[in-house]
C-alpha positions as CSV (number, residue, x, y, z in Angstrom):
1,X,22.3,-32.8,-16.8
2,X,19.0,-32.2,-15.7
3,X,17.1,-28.3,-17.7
4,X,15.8,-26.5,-15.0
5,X,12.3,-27.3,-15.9
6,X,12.6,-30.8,-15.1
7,X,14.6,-30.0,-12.2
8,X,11.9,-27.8,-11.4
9,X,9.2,-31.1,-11.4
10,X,11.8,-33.2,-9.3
11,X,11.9,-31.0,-6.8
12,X,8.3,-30.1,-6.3
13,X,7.4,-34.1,-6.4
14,X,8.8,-33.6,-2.6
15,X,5.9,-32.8,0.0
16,X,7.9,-29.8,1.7
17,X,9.5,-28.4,-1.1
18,X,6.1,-28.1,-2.8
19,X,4.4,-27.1,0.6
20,X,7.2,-23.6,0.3
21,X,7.1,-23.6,-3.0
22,X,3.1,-22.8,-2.7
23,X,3.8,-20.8,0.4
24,X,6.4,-18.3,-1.5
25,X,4.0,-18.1,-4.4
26,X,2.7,-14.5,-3.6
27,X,5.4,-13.4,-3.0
28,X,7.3,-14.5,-6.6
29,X,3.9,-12.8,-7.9
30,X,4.3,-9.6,-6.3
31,X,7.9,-9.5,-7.1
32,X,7.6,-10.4,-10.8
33,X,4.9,-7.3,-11.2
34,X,7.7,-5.1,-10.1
35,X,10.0,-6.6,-12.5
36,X,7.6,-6.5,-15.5
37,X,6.4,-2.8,-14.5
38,X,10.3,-2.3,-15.0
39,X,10.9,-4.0,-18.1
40,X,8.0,-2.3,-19.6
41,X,8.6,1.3,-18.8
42,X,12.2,0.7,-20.8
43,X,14.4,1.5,-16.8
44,X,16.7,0.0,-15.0
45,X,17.5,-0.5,-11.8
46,X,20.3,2.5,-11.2
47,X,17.4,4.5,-12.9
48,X,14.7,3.8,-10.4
49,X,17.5,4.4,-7.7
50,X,18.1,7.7,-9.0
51,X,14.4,8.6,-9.6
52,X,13.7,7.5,-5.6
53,X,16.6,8.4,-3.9
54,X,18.6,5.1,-3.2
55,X,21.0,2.5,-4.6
56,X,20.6,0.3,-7.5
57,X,22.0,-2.1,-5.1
58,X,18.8,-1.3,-2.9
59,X,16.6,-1.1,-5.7
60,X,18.1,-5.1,-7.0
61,X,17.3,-6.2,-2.9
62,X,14.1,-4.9,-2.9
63,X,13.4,-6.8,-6.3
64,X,14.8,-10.0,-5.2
65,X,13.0,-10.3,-1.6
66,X,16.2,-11.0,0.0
67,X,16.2,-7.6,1.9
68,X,16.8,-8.1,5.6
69,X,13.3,-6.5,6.2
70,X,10.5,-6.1,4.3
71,X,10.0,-2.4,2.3
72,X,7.2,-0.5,3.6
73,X,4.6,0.8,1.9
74,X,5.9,4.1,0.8
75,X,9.1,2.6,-0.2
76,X,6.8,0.6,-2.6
77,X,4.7,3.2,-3.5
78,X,8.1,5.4,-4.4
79,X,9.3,2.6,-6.7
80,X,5.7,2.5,-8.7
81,X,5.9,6.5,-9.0
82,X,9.3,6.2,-10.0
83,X,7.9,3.7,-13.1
84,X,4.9,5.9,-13.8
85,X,2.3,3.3,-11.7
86,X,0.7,3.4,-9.2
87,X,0.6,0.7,-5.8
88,X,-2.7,-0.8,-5.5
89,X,-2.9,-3.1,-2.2
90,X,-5.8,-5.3,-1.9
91,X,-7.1,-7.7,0.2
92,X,-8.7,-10.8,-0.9
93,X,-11.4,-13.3,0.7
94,X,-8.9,-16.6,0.3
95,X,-12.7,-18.7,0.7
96,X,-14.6,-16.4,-1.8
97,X,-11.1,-16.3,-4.3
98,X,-11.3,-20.6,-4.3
99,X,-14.8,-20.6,-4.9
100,X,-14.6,-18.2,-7.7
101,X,-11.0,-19.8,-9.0
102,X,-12.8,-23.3,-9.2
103,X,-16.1,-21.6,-11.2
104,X,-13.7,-20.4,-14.0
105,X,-12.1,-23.4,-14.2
106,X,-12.8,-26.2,-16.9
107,X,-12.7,-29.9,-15.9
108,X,-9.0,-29.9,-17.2
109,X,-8.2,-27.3,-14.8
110,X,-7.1,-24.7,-17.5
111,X,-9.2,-21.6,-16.9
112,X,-11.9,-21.1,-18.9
113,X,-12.5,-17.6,-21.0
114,X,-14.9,-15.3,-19.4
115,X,-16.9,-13.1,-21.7
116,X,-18.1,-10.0,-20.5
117,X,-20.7,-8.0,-21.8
């Protein structure tokens, strides 16, 4: 039986599973942030519910990204509150973010440290 990390590799060795994979990326990013804001203020989900005014079942949607819609803004913004964060939106040049990704990057293609001061 196959781990799920090498399942994992045989799967993205496929064009268009890798082609998704790489297009749902964000979103897994965005989603885990939510998820580690939780873990790390000690709540759960019935908690957050309670705190904003829904279900935990609409507080586990929301966390998945398997909602019928997408939440809006202030439903987002309500769940960060409800954690003791706050929802920071950005929006970044995809050109200048490559550019700046391959500059920080060693030969290897690990990332290289980047001292400040």
């Amino acid at each position: 039986m196959l781990t799920h990390k090498e399942l994992k590799a045989r799967a993205l060795e496929r064009t268009d599973v890798k082609a998704e994979y790489e297009r749902l990326d964000e979103e897994f990013q965005f989603l885990d942030e939510f998820l580690k804001a939780r873990a790390a203020a000690g709540v759960t989900q019935a908690e957050v519910a309670e705190r904003i005014g829904t279900t935990q079942s609409a507080v586990a949607r929301l966390e998945s990204g398997r909602g019928k819609h997408s939440p809006s803004i202030a439903t987002l913004q309500k769940y960060a509150h409800a954690l003791g964060c706050r929802l920071e939106l950005r929006l970044v040049n995809e050109m200048v973010s490559r550019e700046l990704e391959g500059r920080t990057k060693s030969p290897t293609g690990r990332a290289k440290k980047q001292h400040v001061g």
